[in-house]
C-alpha positions as CSV (number, residue, x, y, z in Angstrom):
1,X,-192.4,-91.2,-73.2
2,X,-194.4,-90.2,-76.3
3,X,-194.4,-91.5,-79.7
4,X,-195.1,-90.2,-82.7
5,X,-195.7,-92.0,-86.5
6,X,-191.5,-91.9,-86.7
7,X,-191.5,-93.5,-83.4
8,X,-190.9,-92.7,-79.6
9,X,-190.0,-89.1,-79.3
10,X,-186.9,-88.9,-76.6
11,X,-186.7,-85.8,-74.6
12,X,-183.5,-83.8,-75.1
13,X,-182.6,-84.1,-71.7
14,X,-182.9,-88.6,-72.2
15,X,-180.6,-87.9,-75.5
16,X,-176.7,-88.7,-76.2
17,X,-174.8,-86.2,-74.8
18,X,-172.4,-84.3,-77.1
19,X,-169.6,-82.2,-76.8
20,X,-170.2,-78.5,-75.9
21,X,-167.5,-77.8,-78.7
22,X,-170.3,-78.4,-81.2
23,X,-172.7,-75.3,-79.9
24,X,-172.8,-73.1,-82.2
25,X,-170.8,-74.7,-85.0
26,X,-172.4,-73.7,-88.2
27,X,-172.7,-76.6,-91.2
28,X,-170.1,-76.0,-93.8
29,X,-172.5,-74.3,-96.4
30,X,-171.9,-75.7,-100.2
31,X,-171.8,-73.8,-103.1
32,X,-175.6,-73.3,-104.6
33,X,-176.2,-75.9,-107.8
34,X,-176.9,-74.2,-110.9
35,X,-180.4,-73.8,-111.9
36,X,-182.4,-75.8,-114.4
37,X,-182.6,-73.8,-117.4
38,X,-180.7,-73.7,-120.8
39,X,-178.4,-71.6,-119.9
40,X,-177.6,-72.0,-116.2
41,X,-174.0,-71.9,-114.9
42,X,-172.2,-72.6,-111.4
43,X,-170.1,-69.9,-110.4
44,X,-170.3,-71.0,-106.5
45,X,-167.9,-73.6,-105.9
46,X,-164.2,-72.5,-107.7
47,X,-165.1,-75.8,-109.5
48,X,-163.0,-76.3,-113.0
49,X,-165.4,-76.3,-115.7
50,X,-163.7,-78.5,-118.5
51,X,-164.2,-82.2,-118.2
52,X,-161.5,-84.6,-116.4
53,X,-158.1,-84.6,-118.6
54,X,-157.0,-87.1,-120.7
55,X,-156.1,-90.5,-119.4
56,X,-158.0,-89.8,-116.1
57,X,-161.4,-91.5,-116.8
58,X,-159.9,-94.3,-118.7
59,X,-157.8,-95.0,-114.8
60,X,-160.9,-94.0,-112.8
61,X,-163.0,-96.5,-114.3
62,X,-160.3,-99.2,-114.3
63,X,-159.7,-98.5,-111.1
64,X,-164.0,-98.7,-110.3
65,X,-163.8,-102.2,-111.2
66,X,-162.0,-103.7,-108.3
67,X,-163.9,-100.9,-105.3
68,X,-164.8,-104.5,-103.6
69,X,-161.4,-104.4,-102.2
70,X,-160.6,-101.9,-99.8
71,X,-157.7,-99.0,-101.2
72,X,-154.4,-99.1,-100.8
73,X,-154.5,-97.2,-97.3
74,X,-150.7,-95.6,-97.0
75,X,-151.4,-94.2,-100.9
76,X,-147.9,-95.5,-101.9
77,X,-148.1,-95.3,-105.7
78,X,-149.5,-91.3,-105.3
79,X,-147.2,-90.4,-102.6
80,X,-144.5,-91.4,-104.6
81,X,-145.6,-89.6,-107.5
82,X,-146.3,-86.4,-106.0
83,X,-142.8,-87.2,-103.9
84,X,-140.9,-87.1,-107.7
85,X,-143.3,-84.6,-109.1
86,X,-142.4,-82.1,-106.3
87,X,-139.3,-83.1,-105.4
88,X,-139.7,-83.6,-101.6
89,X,-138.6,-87.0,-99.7
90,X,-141.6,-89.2,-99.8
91,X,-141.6,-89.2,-96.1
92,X,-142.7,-85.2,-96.4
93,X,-145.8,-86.3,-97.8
94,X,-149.1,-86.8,-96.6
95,X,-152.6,-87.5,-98.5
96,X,-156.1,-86.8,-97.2
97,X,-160.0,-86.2,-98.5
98,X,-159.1,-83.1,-99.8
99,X,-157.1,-80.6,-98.8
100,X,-160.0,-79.2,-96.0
101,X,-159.7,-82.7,-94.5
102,X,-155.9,-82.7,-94.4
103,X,-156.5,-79.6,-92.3
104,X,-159.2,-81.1,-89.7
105,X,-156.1,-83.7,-89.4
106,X,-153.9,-80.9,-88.9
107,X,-155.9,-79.5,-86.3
108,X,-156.4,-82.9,-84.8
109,X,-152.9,-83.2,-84.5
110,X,-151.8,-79.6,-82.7
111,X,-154.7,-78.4,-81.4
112,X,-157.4,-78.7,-78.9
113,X,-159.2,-77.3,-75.6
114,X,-157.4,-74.0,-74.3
115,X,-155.3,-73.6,-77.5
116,X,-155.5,-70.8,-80.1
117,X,-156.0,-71.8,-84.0
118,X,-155.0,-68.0,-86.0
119,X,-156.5,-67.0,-89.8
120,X,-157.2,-64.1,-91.1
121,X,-160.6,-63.1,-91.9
122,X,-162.7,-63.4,-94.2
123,X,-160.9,-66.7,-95.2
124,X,-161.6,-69.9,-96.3
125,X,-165.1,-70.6,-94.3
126,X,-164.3,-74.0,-93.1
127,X,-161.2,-72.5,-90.9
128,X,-163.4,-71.7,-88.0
129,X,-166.0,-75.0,-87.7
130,X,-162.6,-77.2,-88.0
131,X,-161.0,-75.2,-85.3
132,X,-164.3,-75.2,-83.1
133,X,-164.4,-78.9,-83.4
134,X,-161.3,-79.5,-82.4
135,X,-162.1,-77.5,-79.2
136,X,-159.5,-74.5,-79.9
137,X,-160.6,-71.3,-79.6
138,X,-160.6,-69.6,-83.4
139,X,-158.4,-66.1,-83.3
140,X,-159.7,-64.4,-86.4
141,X,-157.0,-61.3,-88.1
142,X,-159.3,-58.8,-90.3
143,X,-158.1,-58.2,-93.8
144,X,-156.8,-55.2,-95.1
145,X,-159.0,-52.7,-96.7
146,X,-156.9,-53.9,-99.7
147,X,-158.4,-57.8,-98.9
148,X,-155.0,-59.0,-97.6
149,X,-153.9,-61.0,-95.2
150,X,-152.7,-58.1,-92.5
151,X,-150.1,-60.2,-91.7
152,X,-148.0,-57.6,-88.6
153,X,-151.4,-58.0,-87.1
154,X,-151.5,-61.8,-87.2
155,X,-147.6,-61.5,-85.5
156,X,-148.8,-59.3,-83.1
157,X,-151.7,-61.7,-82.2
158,X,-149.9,-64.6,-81.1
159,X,-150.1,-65.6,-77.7
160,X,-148.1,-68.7,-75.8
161,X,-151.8,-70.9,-76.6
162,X,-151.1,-70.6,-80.1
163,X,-150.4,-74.0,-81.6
164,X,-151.6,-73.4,-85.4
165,X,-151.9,-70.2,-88.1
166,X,-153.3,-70.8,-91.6
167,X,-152.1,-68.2,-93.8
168,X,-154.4,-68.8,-97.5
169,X,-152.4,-67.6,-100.3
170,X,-154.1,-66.9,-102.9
171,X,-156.6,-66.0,-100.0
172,X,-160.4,-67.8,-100.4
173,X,-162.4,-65.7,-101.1
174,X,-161.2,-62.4,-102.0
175,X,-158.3,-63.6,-104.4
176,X,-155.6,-61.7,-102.7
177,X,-151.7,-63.0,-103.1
178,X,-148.6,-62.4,-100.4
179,X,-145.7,-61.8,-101.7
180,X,-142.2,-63.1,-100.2
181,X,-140.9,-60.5,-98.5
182,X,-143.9,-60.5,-96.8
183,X,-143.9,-63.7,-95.8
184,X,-140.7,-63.9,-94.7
185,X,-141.1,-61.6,-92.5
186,X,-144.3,-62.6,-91.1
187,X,-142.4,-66.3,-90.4
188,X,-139.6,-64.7,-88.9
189,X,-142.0,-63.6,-86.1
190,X,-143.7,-67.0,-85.7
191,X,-142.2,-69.1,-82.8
192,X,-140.8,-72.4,-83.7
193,X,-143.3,-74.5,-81.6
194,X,-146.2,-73.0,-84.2
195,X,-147.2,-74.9,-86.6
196,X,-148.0,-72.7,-89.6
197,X,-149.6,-73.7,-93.0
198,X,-149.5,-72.1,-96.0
199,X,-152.6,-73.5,-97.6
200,X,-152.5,-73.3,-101.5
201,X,-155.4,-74.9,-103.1
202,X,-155.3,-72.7,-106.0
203,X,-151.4,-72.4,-107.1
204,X,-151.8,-73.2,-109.8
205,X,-153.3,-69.7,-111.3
206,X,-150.9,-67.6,-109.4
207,X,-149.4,-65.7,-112.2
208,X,-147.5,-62.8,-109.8
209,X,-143.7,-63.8,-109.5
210,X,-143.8,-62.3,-106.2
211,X,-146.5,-65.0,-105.0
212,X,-143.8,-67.3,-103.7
213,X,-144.8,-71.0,-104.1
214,X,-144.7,-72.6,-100.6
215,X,-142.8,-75.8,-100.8
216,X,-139.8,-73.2,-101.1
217,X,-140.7,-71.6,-98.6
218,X,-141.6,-74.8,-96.1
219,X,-137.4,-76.7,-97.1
220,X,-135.6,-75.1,-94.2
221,X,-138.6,-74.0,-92.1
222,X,-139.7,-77.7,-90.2
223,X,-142.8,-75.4,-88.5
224,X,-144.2,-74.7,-92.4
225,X,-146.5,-77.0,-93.8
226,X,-148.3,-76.8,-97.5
227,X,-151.3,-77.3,-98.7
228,X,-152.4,-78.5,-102.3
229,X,-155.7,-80.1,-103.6
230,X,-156.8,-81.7,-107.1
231,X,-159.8,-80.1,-106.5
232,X,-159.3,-77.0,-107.9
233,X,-156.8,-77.2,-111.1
234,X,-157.1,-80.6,-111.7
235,X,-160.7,-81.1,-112.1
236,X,-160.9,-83.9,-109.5
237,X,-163.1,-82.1,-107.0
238,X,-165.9,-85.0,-106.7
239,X,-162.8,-87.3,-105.8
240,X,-162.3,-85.8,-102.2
241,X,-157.7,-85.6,-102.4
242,X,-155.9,-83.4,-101.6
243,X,-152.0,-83.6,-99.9
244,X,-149.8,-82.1,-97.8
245,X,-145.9,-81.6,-97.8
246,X,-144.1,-81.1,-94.5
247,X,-141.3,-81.8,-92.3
248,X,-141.3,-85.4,-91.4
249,X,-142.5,-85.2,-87.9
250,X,-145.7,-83.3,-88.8
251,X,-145.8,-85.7,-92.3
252,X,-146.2,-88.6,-89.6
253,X,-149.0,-87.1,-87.4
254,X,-151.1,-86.8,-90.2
255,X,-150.8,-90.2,-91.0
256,X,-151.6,-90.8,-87.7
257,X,-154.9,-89.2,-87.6
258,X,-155.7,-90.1,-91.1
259,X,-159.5,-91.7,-92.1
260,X,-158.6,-94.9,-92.5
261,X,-158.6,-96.0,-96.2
262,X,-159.9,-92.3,-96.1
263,X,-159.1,-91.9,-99.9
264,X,-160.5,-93.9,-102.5
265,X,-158.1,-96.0,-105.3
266,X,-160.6,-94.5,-107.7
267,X,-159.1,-91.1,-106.7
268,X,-155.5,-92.3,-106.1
269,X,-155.4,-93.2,-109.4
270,X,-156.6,-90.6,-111.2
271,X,-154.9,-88.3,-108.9
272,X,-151.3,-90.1,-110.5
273,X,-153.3,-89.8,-114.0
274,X,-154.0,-86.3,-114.1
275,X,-150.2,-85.1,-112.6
276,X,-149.3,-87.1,-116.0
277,X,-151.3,-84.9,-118.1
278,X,-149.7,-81.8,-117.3
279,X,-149.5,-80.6,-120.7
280,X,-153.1,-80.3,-120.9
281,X,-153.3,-79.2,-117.1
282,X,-151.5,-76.0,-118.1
283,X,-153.6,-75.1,-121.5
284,X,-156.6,-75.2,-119.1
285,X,-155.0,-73.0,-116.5
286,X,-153.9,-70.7,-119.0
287,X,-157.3,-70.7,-120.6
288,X,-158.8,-70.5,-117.2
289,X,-155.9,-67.4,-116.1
290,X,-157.1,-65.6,-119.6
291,X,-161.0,-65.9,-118.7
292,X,-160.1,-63.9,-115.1
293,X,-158.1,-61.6,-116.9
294,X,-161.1,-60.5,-119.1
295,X,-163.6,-60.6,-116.7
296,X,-161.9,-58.4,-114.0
297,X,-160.9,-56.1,-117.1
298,X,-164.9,-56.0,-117.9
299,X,-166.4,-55.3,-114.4
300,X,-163.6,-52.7,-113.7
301,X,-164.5,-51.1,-116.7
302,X,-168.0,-51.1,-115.2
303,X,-167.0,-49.4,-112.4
304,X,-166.7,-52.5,-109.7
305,X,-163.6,-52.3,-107.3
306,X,-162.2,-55.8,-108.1
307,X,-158.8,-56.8,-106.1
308,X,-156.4,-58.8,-108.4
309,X,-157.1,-62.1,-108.1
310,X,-154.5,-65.2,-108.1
311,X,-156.7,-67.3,-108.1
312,X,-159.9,-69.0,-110.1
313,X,-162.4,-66.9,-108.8
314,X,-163.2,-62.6,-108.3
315,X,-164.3,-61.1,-105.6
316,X,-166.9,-58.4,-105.0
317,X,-167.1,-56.6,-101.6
318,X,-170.8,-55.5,-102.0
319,X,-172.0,-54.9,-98.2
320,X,-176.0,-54.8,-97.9
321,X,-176.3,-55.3,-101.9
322,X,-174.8,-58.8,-101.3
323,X,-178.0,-60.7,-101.3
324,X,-179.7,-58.5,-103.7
325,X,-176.6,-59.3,-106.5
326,X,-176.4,-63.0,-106.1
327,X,-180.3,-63.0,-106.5
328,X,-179.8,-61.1,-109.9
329,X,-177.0,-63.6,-110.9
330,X,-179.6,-66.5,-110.2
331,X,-182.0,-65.1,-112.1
332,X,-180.2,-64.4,-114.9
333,X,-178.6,-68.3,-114.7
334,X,-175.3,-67.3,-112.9
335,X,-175.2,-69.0,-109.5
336,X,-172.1,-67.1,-107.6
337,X,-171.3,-67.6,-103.6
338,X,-172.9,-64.9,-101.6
339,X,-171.6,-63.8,-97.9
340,X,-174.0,-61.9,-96.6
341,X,-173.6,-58.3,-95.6
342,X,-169.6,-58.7,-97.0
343,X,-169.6,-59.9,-100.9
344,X,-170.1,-62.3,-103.5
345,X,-167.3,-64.7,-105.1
346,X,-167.4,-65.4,-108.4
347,X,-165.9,-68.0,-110.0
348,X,-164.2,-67.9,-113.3
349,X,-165.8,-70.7,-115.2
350,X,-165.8,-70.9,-119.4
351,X,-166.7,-68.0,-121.3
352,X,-170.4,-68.3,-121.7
353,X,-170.9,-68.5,-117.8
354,X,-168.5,-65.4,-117.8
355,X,-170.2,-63.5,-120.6
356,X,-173.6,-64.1,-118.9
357,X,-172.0,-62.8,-115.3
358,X,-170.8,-59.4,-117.2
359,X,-174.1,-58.3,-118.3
360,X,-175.6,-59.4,-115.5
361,X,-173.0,-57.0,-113.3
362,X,-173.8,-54.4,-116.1
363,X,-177.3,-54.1,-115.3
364,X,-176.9,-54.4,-111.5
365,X,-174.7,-51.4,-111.8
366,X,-176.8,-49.4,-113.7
367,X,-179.4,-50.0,-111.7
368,X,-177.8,-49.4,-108.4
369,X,-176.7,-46.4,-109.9
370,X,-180.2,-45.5,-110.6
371,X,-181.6,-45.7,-107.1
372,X,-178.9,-44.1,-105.5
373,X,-179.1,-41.1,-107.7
374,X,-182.9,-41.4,-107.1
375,X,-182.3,-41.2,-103.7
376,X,-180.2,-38.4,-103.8
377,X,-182.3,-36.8,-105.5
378,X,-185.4,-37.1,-103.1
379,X,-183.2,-36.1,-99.8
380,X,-182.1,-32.8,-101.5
381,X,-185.9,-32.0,-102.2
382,X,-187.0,-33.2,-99.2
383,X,-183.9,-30.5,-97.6
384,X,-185.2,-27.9,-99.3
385,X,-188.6,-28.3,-98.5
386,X,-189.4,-29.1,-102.3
């Protein structure tokens, strides 16, 4: 065996073995951090850009000076809370790191080697590393050319080894919103043994009354479970809670394959803090709602095809320009989530961020427009002989 100055180097045949489910799982890619000047803004990580709302810092730090004790593992005082809040039997509810880890319990609970996990795609980006490390094979719907969930497609793709189907509505990242009937129907073709979950992180900026909200949807349906997160809305993304309402049975699995003391009493309590600030919850939506509103209003008038959006965030289908967008953003300050070869997502943040990601589309559209005519230009002479 060789060594090296960190020490013996083990050859990779001598290593732990680890599951073959892992090949080829990528690492969850964050949002990029905003830069260091001035004027830099993070548009790449839906994150809510006012500070936490009142009363919530006042519990957090309270609730900081007793982290020598371990949390209250079964989250009694929030499930409660979001029990009464909601208006769903306590037993219905289920808290985890976030709403993304409530999933991987999810998945841990239904689904493994030889089954099928369904989304559509693109959707939320963790859906296929959870699914792969659960050992399910990933069945992946394509959107729409509208960016909606094609859901008679997803129907038609179920098989017997389907055990799970996330449907994301408002869909992450394009924005995109199903509407009841829709829905409806889509669960009408879903077999009762399928577990299917509506996951809703951002509900709370859904502004279309045909959007339906899901824990109507999930009362007589014991196969529907929701999603919701504090993340998003609420402000308490560096927390890590999110929750999940669903018939009892599926309630208790999660708590079954729930991190223990998994969620902090730091986050429990300011979780309860901020459902009892709702007035100021819903001025900051509302601000945030108007924000999206002007800045799909301004890059339409600039000539981008933007999809409404339900959520906190736009979305830009930009193909090969992807990369070349984002890296204008940057350098004008605006950091926005690239995919590349599909489109960027942008983030609706306060209205300096915005104002700076509107001129910056400006100028990436008048310059785009530029070359292309350019290019035009030189295949016609170069057709002609000129």
């Amino acid at each position: 065996m060789s060594t090296s100055s960190q020490g013996p180097v083990v050859p990779a045949a001598l290593g732990p073995r680890l599951r073959a489910a892992l090949d080829g799982v990528p690492v969850y890619a964050p949002g990029r951090p905003a830069g260091t000047g001035p004027r830099s803004f993070k548009l790449s990580s839906n994150e809510n850009p006012y500070p936490p709302l009142p009363g919530v810092l006042e519990a957090a730090v309270a609730a900081a000076g007793s982290f020598n004790r371990y949390p209250d593992m079964a989250c009694s005082a929030l499930i409660d809370g979001l029990a009464e809040h909601y208006g769903v039997p306590a037993a219905h509810v289920a808290v985890g790191t976030g709403s993304v880890g409530v999933a991987q319990q999810l998945l841990q609970a239904t689904a493994g080697p030889g089954d099928e996990v369904m989304y559509a795609w693109r959707s939320f980006e963790a859906y296929p590393i959870i699914t792969r490390i659960s050992g399910a094979t990933p069945v992946q719907v394509p959107l729409t050319a509208t960016e909606e969930h094609d859901l008679p497609a997803m129907a038609d793709a179920i098989t017997e080894r389907t055990r799970l189907i996330f449907v994301c509505n408002p869909n992450n990242p394009t924005g995109a919103g199903i509407g009841r009937a829709a829905l409806e129907a889509f669960l009408a073709r879903v077999p009762p043994d399928v577990l299917v979950v509506l996951d809703e992180a951002y509900r709370e900026f859904v502004r279309d009354p045909e959007v339906p909200d899901g824990l109507e949807i999930y009362r007589d349906r014991p196969n529907v479970c929701v999603l919701r997160t504090f993340s998003k809305a609420y402000g308490l993304a560096g927390l890590r809670v999110g929750f999940a309402v669903a018939h009892e049975p599926v309630a208790t699995a999660l708590r079954k394959t729930a991190v223990p003391f998994g969620v902090s009493q730091i986050a429990q309590d300011a979780a309860l803090a901020s459902m009892r600030a709702e007035a100021a919850l819903l001025a900051r939506v509302d601000a945030l709602v108007g924000e999206r509103a002007r800045v799909t209003a301004g890059l339409a008038a600039q000539g981008w095809r933007v999809p409404a959006s339900q959520a906190n965030f736009v979305w830009l289908r930009l193909g090969e320009a992807t990369s070349a967008f984002a890296a204008a953003c940057e350098s004008a300050g605006v950091t926005v989530r690239p995919f590349a070869g599909e489109g960027v997502r942008v983030t609706v943040a306060e209205p300096e961020a915005n104002d700076v990601l509107l001129a910056t589309a400006a100028q990436f559209a008048k310059l785009r427009a530029g070359a292309e005519a350019g290019a035009e230009t030189g295949a016609e002479a170069e057709a002609t002989g000129g």
